[in-house]
Every structure is written in structure tokens, then in C-alpha cells.
C-alpha positions as CSV (number, residue, x, y, z in Angstrom):
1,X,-29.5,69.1,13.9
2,X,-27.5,70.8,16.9
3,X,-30.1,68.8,19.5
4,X,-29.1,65.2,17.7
5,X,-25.0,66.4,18.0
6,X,-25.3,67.3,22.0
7,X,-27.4,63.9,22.5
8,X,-24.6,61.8,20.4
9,X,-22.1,63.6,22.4
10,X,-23.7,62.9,25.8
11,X,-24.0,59.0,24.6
12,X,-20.4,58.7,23.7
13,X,-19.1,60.0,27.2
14,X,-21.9,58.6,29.4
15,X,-20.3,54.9,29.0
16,X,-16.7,56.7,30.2
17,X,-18.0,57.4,33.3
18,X,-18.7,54.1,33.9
19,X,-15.4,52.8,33.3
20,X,-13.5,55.8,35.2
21,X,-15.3,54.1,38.7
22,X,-18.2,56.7,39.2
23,X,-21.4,54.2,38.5
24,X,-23.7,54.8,41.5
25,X,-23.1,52.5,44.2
26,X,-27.0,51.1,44.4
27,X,-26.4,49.9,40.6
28,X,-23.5,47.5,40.8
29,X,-22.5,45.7,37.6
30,X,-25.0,43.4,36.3
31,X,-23.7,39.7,36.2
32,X,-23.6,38.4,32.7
33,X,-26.2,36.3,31.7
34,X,-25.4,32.4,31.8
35,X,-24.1,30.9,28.7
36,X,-26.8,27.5,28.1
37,X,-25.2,24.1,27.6
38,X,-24.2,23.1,24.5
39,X,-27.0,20.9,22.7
40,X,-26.0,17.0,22.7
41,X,-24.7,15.8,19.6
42,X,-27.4,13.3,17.9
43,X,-26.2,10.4,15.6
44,X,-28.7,9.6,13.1
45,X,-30.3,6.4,11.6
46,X,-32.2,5.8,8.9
47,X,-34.0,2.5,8.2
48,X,-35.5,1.0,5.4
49,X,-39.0,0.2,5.0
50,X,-40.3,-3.4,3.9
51,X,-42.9,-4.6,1.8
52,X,-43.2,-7.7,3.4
53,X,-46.9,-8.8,4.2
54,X,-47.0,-10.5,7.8
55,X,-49.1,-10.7,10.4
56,X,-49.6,-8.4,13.1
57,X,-51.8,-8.0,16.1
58,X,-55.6,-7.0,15.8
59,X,-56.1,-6.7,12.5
60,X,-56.2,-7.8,9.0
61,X,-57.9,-10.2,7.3
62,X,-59.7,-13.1,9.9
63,X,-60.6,-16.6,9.6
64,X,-63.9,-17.3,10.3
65,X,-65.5,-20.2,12.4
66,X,-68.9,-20.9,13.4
67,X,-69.1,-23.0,16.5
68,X,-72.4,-24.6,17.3
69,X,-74.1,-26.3,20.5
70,X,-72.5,-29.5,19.1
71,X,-69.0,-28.5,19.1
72,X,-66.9,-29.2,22.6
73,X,-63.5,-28.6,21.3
74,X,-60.6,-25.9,20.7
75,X,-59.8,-24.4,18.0
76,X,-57.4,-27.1,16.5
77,X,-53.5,-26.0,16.3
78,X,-53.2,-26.5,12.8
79,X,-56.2,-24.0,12.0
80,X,-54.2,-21.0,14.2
81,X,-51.1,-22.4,12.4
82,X,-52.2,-22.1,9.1
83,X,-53.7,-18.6,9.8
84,X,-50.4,-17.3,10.8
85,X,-48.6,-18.5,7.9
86,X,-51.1,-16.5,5.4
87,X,-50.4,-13.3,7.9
88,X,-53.6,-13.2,9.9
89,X,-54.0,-12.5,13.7
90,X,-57.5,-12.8,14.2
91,X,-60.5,-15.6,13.9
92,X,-64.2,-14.2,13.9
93,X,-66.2,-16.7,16.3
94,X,-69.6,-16.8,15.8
95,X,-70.9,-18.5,18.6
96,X,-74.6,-19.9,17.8
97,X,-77.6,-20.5,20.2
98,X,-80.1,-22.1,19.0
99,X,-80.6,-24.7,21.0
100,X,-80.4,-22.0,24.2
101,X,-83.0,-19.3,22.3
102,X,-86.0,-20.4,25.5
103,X,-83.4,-21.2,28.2
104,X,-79.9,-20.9,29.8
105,X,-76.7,-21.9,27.8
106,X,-75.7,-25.5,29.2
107,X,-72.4,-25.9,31.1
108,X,-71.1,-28.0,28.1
109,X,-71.3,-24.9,25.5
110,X,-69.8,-22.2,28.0
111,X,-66.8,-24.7,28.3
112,X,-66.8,-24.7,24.5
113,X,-66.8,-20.8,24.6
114,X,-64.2,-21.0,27.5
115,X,-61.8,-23.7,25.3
116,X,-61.8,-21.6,21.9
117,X,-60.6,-18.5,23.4
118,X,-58.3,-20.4,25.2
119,X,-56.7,-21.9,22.3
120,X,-56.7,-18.3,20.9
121,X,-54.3,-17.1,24.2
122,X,-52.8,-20.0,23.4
123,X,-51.7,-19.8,20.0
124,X,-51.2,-15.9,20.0
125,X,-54.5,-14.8,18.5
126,X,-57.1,-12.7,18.8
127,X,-61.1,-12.5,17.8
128,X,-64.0,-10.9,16.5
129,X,-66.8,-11.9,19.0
130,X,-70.6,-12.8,17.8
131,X,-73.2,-14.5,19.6
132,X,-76.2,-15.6,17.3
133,X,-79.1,-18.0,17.6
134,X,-80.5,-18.1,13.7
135,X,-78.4,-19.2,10.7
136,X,-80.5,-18.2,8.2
137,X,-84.0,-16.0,7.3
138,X,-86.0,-18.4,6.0
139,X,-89.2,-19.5,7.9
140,X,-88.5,-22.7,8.2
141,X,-84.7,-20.7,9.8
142,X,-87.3,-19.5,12.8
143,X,-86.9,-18.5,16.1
144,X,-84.6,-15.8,14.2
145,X,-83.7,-14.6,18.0
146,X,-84.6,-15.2,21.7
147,X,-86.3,-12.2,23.3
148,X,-84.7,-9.5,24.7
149,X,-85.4,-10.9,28.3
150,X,-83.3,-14.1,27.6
151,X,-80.5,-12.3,24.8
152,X,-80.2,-10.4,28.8
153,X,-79.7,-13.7,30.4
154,X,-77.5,-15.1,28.2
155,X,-75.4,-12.1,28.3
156,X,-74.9,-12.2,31.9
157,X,-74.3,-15.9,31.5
158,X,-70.9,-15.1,29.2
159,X,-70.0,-12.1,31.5
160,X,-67.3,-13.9,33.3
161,X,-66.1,-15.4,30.0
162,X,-66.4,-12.0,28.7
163,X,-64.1,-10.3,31.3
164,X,-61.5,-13.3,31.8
165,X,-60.3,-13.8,27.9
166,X,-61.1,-9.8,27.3
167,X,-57.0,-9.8,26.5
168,X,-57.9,-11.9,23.2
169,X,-61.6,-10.7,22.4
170,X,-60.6,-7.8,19.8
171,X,-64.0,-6.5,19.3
172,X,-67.3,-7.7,20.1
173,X,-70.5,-7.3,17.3
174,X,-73.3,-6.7,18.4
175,X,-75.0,-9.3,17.4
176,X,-77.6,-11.7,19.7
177,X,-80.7,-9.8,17.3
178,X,-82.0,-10.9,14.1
179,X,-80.6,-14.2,11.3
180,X,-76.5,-14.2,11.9
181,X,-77.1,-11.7,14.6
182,X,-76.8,-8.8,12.4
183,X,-80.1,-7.0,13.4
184,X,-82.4,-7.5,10.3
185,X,-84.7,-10.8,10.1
186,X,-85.9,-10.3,13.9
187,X,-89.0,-11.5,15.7
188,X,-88.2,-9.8,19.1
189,X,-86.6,-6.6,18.3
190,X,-89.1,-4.2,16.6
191,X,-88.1,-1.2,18.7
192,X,-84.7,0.9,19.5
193,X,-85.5,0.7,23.3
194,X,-85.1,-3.0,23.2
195,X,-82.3,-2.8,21.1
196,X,-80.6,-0.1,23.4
197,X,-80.6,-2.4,26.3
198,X,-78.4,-5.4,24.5
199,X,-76.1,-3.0,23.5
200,X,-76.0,-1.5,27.3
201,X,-75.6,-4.6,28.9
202,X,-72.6,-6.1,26.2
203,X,-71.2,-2.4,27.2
204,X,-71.8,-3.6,30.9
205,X,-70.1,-7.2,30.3
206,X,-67.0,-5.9,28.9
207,X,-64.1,-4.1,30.3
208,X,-64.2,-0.5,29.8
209,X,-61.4,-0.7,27.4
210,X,-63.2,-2.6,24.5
211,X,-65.3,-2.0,22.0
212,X,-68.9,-3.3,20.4
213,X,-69.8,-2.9,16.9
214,X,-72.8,-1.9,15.8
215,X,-74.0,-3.2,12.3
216,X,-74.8,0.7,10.9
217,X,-74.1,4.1,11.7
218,X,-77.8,4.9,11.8
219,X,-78.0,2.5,15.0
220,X,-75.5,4.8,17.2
221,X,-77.3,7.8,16.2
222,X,-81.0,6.6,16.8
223,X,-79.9,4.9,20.1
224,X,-77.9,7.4,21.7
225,X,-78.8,10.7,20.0
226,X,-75.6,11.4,18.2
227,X,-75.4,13.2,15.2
228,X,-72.7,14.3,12.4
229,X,-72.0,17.3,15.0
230,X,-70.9,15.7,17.5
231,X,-68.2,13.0,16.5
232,X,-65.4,12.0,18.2
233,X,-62.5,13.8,18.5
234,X,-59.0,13.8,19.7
235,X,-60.1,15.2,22.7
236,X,-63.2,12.6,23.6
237,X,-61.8,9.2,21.7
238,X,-60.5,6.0,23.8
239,X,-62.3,7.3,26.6
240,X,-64.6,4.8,28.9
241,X,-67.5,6.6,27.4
242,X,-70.7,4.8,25.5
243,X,-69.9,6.8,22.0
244,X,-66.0,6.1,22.4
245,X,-66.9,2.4,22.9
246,X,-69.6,1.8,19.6
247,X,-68.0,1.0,16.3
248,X,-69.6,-0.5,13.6
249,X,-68.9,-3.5,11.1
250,X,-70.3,-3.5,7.4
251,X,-71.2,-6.8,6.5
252,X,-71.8,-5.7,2.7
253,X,-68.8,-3.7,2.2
254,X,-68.6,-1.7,-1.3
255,X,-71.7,-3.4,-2.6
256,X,-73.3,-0.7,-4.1
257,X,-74.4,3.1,-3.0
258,X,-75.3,2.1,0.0
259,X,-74.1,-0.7,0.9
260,X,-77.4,-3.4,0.5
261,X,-78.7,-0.5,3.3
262,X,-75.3,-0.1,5.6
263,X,-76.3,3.8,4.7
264,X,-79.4,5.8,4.6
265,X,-77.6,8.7,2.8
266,X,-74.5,10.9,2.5
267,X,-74.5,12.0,6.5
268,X,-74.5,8.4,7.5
269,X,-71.1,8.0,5.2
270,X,-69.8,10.8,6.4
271,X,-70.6,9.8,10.2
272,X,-68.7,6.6,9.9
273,X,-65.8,8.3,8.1
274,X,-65.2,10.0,11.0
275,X,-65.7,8.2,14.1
276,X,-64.0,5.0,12.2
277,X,-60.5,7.6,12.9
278,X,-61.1,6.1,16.6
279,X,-63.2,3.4,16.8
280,X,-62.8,-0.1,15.1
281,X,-64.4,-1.0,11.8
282,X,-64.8,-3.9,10.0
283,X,-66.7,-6.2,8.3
284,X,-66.9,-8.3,4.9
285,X,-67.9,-8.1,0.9
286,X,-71.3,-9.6,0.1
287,X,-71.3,-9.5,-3.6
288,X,-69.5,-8.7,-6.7
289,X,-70.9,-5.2,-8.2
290,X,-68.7,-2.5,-9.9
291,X,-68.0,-0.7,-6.5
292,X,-65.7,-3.4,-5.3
293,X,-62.8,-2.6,-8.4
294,X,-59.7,-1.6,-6.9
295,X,-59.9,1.5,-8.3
296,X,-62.5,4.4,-8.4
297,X,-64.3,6.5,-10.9
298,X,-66.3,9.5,-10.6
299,X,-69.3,7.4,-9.6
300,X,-67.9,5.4,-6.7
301,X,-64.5,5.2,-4.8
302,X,-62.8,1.6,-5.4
303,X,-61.7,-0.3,-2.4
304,X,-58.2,1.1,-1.8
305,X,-59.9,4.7,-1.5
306,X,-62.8,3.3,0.3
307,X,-60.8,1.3,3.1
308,X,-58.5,4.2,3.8
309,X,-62.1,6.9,4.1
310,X,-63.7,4.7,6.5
311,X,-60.2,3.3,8.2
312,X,-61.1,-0.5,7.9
313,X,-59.0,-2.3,10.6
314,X,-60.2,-6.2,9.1
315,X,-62.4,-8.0,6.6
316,X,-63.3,-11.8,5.7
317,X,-60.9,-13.2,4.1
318,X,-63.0,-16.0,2.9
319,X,-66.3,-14.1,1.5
320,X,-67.4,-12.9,-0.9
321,X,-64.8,-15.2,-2.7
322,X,-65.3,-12.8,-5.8
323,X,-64.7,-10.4,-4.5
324,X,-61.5,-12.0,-3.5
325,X,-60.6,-13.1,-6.5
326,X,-61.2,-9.9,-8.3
327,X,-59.1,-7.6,-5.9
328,X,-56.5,-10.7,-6.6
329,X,-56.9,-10.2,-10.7
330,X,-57.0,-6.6,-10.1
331,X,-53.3,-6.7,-7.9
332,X,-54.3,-4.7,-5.2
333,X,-54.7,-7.6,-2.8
334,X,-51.2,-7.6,-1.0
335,X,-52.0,-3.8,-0.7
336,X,-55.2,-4.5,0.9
337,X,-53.3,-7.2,3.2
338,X,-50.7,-4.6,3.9
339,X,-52.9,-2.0,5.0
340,X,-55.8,-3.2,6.6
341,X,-55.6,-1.4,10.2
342,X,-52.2,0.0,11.0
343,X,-48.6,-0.5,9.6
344,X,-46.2,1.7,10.7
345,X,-43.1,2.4,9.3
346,X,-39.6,3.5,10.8
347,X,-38.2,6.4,8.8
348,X,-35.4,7.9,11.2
349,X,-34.0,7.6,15.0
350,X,-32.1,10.4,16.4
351,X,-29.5,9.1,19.3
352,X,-27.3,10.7,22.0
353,X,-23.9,10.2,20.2
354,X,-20.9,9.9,23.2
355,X,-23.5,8.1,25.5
356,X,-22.8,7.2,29.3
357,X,-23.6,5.4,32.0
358,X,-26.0,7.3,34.7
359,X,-25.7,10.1,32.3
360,X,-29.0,11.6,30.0
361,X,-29.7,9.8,26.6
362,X,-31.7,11.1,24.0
363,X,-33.8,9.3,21.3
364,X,-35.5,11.1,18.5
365,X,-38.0,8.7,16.6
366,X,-39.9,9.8,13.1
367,X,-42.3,6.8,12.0
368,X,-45.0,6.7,9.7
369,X,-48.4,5.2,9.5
370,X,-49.1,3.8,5.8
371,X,-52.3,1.4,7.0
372,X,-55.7,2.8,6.9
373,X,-56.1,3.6,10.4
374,X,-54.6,3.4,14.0
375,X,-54.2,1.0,15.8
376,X,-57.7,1.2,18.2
377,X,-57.2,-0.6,21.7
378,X,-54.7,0.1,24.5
379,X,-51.0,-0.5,23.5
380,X,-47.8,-0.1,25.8
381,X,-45.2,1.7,23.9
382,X,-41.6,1.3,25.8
383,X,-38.1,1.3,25.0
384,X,-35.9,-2.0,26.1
385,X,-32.0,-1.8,26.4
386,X,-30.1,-4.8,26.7
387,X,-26.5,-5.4,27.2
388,X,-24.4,-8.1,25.3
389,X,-26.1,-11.1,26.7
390,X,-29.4,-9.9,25.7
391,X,-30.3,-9.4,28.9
392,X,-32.8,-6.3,29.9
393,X,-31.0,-3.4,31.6
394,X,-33.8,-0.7,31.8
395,X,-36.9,0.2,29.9
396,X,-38.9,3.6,29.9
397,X,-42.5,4.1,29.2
398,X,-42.6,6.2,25.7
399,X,-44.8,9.3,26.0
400,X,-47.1,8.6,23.0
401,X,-50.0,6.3,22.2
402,X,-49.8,4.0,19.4
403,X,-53.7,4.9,18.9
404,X,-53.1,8.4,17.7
405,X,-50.5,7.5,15.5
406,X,-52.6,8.3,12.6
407,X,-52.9,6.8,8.9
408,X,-51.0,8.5,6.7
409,X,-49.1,10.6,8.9
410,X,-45.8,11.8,10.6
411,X,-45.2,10.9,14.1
412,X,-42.2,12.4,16.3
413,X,-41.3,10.9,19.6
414,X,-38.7,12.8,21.4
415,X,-37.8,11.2,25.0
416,X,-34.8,11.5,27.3
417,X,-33.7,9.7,30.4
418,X,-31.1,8.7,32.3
419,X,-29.1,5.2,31.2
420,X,-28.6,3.1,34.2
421,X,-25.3,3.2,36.4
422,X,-22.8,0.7,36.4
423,X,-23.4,-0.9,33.0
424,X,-20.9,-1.1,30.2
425,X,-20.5,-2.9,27.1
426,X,-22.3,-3.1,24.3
427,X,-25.7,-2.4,24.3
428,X,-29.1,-2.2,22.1
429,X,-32.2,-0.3,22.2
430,X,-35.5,-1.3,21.0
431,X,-38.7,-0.2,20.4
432,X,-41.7,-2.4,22.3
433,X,-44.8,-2.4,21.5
434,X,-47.2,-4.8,23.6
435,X,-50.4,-5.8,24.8
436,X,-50.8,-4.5,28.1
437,X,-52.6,-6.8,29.5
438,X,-50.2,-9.0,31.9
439,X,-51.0,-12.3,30.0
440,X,-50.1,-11.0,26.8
441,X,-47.6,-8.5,27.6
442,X,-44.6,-10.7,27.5
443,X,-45.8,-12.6,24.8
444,X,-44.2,-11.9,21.3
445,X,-47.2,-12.7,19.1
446,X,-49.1,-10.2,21.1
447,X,-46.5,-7.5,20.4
448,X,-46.5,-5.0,16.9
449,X,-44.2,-6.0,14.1
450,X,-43.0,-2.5,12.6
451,X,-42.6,-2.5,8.8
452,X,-39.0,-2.4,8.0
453,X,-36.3,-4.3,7.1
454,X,-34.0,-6.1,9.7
455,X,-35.5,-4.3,13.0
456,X,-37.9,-7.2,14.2
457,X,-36.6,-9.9,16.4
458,X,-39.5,-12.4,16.3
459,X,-38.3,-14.4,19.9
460,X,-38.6,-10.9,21.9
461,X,-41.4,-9.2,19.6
462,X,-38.8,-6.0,19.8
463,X,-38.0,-3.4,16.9
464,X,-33.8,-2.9,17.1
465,X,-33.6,0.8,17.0
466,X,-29.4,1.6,17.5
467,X,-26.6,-0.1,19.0
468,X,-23.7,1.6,20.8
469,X,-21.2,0.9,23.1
470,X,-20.5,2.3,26.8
């Protein structure tokens, strides 16, 4: 007790010391530490989400077209028209060969290759990319394919097709093996090896930024060795790598348990389920069974659960018409429309309040992915400012990636920098979303429609974010 009384005594005059001037003069007074600037005031909006189906860039449902040796046009404007208006983006072109299965493709059908993709840059869509020879399994249906030395000729032959309209070719299936070119009914293509080497060289055709679709999961496994313990990740997805390029597209969606033989067993559902998170998926119905209902049971998952485990980015919209008509009777179609692929939602903005010219502004964005999966190619993200003309004063390059804005998530985008000098006025920010490719970038039917009410400006192909004035 008497040792805690001197040591309370010798604390309470030590600090007198200090004030009476006899602090050591090698320990001066320490500055004070700095007080931090205030943190900038925010002004917060919150939008309103919208139910409105419409369409949007690479995905949804598509129109398909089969175009034959005998066809030499476009696709005619009222086709892409008429698309648009019943909110789809995308055409599947199934381009058939026939007539080429024991020699080159004539001059005359590359130009018809050449003028239906043109008419897709044209009209602001994009496709689903086939190349077939057979249109059906039948003997009399035979040569089902070439062989693999000519499907290898012809590819090189649409290479430079390939890598000048890559800005409207969403995806590219497979295909070239078997009836349709999905890889069954084949003549040629009894082994993996051969296989392996049409998918290499469609890898080799494309740009490193697109995809191929493989018809099952099994196919990527056997081929390249991957398994269920090696899927992609955050870490290894949208990379130029083989197993970051190689979808898959199930041409007999929810037809059964698995899938008129999509899947072997539970580790090939589970395989697709999770590479599908980064890497595009799609397909159509091929019949009506009880696993197409809109809703699940304990026996199978109904298509709204099913679409958002294996992230489906597109389907037919013309097969399996009942199919079709039962998701329709069912009222889960517009949902379905909705949802296919991405649809991201505005919830809040956060914005520098007292903002000035030359002079940091902050924006705080919280959206939300309600589709079933991410968006899956490359897509510029960048905030626009105009002044009160409409004219563009600045635009910054967000720090996020539209791809990893996943389904059913929260996504925060918190970016500063500095508003340009010398403007004044009033002035709006917007949220871009393009195609990065420079023939699509400026293009508004290239650019992603967010889903809420009284953002989109449809001559731009802007979101409005906040207005203020300077």
C-alpha cells in the first residue's frame, strides 16, 4: 500500500516538472499529431429498379437462321428489326457445308458469311457462330461431316472472317463434327485426338478474347484433362488460357436427368455449375418432359432454379415450341426473358455534394445483379460527364469489370478523380458500359441497358447517374 502512495505521488509531480521548464533539452516537445481532413460530404441517390423486359447485348433469347450454300444475301432488316422489338440481341447462324464437305468453300459462300455478319454490325447485333455440313442423321442425311483434314481447311478458310467480325461473333460452337455439328452422328470423328485438334485450331482462329462451346462437360475434361478439382476461379477466369476459353451449350436443356446424355452423372453437373460462373452457356429445349416446369420438386429443379445453377446466358427462342408454350402457361416466361445472362440493377450512388471544378469528386455506386450470370466477354465500364449541351467534358475508366459482377450479388464501386478545370454549368454523369472493340464502342446498341427506371438514354446508350451544378 505505502509502495502504490510514493509511485502516485511521484506521477502527480513528474508532469510539474515539465511545465516549470526543466524537460531535458535532447527531448523537446513533441509536435502534435496532424488533425486528417474532414471526410467529403456525399449526397445520396436512390433509383428505382424496372421490370421492363428489353433487350440487351449478348444475351437472351436468339433468333435462329440456317444459311445454306444457296443463300447470297444479308440478313434482311426487317428480320434484325423484328428481333429487337421482342428484346433480343442475338441471331444463332448456322452456317451449312454440304456442298464444301470434299473441297474448299467457294468465294460466293464466304461472301455470304462475310454479308450476314455484316448486316449483324450493321443492325446492332450479335451471334452464336456454327459451321455444319449434315442437316439431319439419317443415312440417306450422309456425309454427316468432312474429315478432320478438310473441317482443318475450312477453318483456316473462315479465319479472316473469324477475326474481322470477332466484335459481333458472341460465341462460337463447336460444331464442324457430326449431324447439326453437335458431335454425335459422325463418320470422321471416332477419337478425342481428332476432336482435340478442331477445337485447337477454332481456339487458333479466334481472338484470344472469345469463347468456343463445347456440346458437354465431359468433352473439356476428356480433351484437356480437367477435372471437378480444378475449375475456374476468380483468380484463372477471362484469362487467354484454353480452359478460360471452352464453354459449353446444352442442346437438350432440362429434358430429363441427364439431359438426352448432356451429363454422365452428378460430377459432370456439378462441373458445369461451376465453370458456367465464367464461361458462356447456352443452348435450347428439345422436348417437353416434367423437368422443364417452372418450378422444381424434390426430384428435379424446374427451369428458373436450373438457369440460375448453371448461369445460362441464352436459349432458342423458337424450339422446343412446348416448351415455350408451357413456361408461357406456367408465367415464368418474362422472368426467364429477364434473366437470361446478366441484368443489373442500380440500387444507390453516393456523390461529392459541393463539387468543383479541378477539385476531387467522389462517386459511390451499389448495383445488383438479378440475371443468372455475368456478363462473360470484355466490357469497358467508364463514367461520361457532359455539360448542358450534352457535350462530353471528361470520362474516367471505372476500376471494376462488369464480368465479376456476379448473379445475385452486391457490387460497390468507389472511384475519385479530379473534375476538369474550367467548366461550369450544369452538368451530368453517367454510367457507360460498351463494347470495347472500336467498331462497336460508340455504338449504342452495343452498349448495356441497366435495369431501372428513367436512367437509360437510348441515343448515347448511357445510364444518368446524378446531376449537379458547378
Amino acid at each position: 500500500m505505502k509502495i502504490t502512495s510514493r509511485f502516485l505521488l511521484f506521477a502527480a509531480i513528474f508532469p510539474l516538472l515539465a511545465v516549470a521548464g526543466c524537460q531535458h533539452p535532447d527531448n523537446p516537445e513533441p509536435e502534435p499529431d496532424p488533425v486528417p481532413d474532414p471526410e467529403p460530404e456525399l449526397v445520396t441517390v436512390a433509383y428505382k429498379s424496372s421490370d421492363e423486359i428489353f433487350s440487351n447485348p449478348e444475351r437472351g433469347f436468339y433468333t435462329a437462321q440456317e444459311v445454306f450454300s444457296a443463300d447470297r444475301k444479308g440478313i434482311p432488316q426487317a428480320s434484325i428489326t423484328a428481333s429487337k422489338l421482342q428484346g433480343r440481341s442475338l441471331f444463332l447462324l448456322e452456317f451449312h457445308m454440304k456442298d464444301y464437305v470434299a473441297c474448299d468453300i467457294s468465294d460466293d459462300y464466304l461472301q455470304t458469311i462475310r454479308a450476314r455478319f455484316q448486316s449483324l454490325r450493321d443492325g446492332g447485333m450479335k451471334c452464336i457462330l456454327r459451321f455444319c455440313y449434315s442437316n439431319g442423321f439419317a443415312e440417306s442425311d450422309k456425309p454427316w461431316d468432312a474429315t478432320p483434314e478438310q473441317v482443318l481447311r475450312h477453318i483456316a478458310q473462315v479465319k479472316p472472317l473469324l477475326q474481322e467480325y470477332a466484335d459481333i461473333i458472341m460465341v462460337v460452337q463447336a460444331g464442324f463434327i457430326g449431324s447439326w455439328g453437335e458431335w454425335y452422328y459422325t463418320e470422321n470423328f471416332k477419337d478425342n485426338a481428332s476432336r482435340k485438334k478442331v477445337v485447337d485450331a477454332l481456339l487458333e482462329a479466334l481472338p484470344e478474347d472469345r469463347q468456343i462451346e463445347l456440346r458437354t462437360p465431359a468433352y473439356k475434361m476428356a480433351l484437356y484433362g480437367y477435372s471437378k478439382t480444378d475449375t475456374l476461379t476468380l483468380a484463372t477466369a477471362h484469362q487467354a488460357t484454353t480452359q478460360a476459353r471452352l464453354g459449353g451449350h446444352n442442346d437438350c436443356y432440362v429434358s430429363g436427368s441427364n439431359d438426352v446424355g448432356t451429363f454422365r452423372n452428378k460430377t459432370d453437373r456439378e462441373y458445369w455449375a461451376s465453370e458456367s460462373l465464367y464461361t458462356i452457356m447456352g443452348g435450347e429445349t428439345c422436348e417437353l418432359t416434367e423437368y422443364c416446369h417452372c418450378e422444381g420438386t424434390e426430384k428435379y429443379n424446374g427451369a428458373l432454379k436450373d438457369m440460375a445453377i448453371y448461369h445460362l446466358t441464352y436459349l432458342n427462342n423458337g424450339y422446343h415450341p412446348n416448351v415455350i408454350q408451357r413456361w408461357k402457361n406456367e408465367n415464368c416466361m418474362d422472368e426467364i426473358r429477364r434473366r437470361l445472362g446478366y441484368r443489373y440493377v442500380l440500387e444507390e450512388g453516393q456523390f461529392t455534394d459541393k463539387a468543383e471544378a479541378g477539385k476531387p469528386f467522389q462517386v459511390i455506386l451499389k448495383l445488383k445483379n438479378v440475371g443468372f450470370a455475368p456478363a462473360q466477354n470484355p466490357r469497358d465500364a467508364e463514367l461520361v460527364l457532359t455539360d448542358a449541351s450534352g457535350k462530353a467534358v471528361g470520362s474516367w475508366k471505372l476500376e471494376s469489370d462488369p464480368r465479376y459482377w456476379m448473379p445475385g450479388q452486391q457490387t460497390t464501386i468507389d472511384q475519385t478523380f479530379n473534375l476538369p478545370a474550367g467548366i461550369s454549368g450544369k452538368m451530368t454523369l453517367y454510367l457507360n458500359l460498351p463494347d470495347p472493340y472500336e467498331t462497336l464502342h460508340d455504338n449504342p446498341a452495343f452498349s448495356i441497358r441497366l435495369a431501372n427506371e428513367g436512367t437509360w438514354k437510348e441515343d448515347t446508350g448511357y445510364n444518368e447517374l446524378y446531376s449537379f451544378t458547378l
